[in-house]
N, C-alpha and C positions, 0 to 999 in steps of 0.2 A: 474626511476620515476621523476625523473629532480629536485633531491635534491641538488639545486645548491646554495644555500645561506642560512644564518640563518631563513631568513623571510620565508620558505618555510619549516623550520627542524621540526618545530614542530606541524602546519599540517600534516605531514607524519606521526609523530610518531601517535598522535590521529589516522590515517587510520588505523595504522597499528595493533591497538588495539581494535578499534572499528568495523574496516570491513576489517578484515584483508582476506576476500575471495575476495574483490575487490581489493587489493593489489596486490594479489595472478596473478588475471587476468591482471590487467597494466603491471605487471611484465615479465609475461607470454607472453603478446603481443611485449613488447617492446623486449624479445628474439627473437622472433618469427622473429621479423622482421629485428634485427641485423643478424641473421640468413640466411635471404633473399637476406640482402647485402654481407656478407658474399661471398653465395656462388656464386654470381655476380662475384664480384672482385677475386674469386676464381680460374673460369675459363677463366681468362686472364693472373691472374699476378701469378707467385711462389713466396711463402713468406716461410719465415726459422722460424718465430715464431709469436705468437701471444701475443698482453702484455695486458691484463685487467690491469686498475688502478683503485682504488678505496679510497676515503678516506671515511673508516669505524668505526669510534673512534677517543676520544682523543690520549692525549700521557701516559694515565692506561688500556686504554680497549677499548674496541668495544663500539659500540652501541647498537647492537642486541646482542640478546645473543645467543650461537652457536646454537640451534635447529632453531632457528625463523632465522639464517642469510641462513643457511642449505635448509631451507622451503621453503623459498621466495626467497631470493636471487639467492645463487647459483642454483638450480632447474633452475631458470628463463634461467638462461644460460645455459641447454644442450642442446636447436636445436644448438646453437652457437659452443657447443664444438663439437657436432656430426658433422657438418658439417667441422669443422676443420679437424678433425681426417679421414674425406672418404676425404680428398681433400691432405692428408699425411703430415700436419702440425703436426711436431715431439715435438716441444717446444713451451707448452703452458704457459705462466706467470701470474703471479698474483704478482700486484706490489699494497703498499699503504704506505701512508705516515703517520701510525697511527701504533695504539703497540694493534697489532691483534694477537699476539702471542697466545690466548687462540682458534684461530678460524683456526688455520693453519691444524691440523689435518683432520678437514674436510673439507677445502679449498685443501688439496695433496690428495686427493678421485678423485678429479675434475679435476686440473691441474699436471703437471710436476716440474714446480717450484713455489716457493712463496718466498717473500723478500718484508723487510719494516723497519723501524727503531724499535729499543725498548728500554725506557730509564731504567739503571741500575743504582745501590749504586756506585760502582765503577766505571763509567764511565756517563758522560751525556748522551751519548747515544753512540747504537752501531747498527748496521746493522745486519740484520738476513737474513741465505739466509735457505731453505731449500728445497731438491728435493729429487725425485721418478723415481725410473726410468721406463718408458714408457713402459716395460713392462707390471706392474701393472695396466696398465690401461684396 
């Protein structure tokens, strides 16, 4: 949805409360159409993986919370993963620079891998990598 700055954070969030079925559809379209390019660049080039990045949260938490990041979000992105996966793109990534740690189980539903920072007591922070094996998918 092209949450690219502050001045834009909190119009979204209002959409995403107030119409969140029109969320739903920008979201929707905007796979849709990553999807499109996708499979453009698909059939010319081999690629070994794919990286989503997202900064979804501070450095305690998300921003959505996992049903609504679940709903809207990822959903948005399965023409994207479908087309990954018929084009035999093995490693799918899910990277952010945010302590999404409460989102990653249903972020490994979707991709292969996920990894992001997370800050601990014992350390400022530490790196979190987690994977699935493709199997599961």
């Amino acid at each position: 949805m092209g949450v690219e700055s502050w001045q834009r954070f909190l119009p979204v969030m209002h959409l995403l409360v107030d119409q969140p079925n029109l969320v739903r559809k920008m979201m929707r379209m905007q796979g849709e159409f990553a999807a499109t390019l996708a499979k453009i660049v698909l059939q010319e080039v081999e690629v070994d993986a794919a990286i989503f990045s997202e900064p979804i949260g501070g450095n305690d938490q998300p921003l959505l919370s996992p049903a609504m990041y679940e709903d809207i979000v990822l959903s948005s992105y399965a023409p994207v993963f479908e087309v990954l996966r018929r084009h035999g793109v093995e490693n799918i990534i899910f990277q952010t620079y945010a302590n999404a740690r409460i989102l990653i189980p249903l972020i490994l539903k979707w991709v292969s891998i996920a990894c992001g920072p997370v800050k601990s007591k014992s350390r400022p922070w530490i790196i979190y990598t987690y994977e699935r094996s493709m199997d599961a998918i």
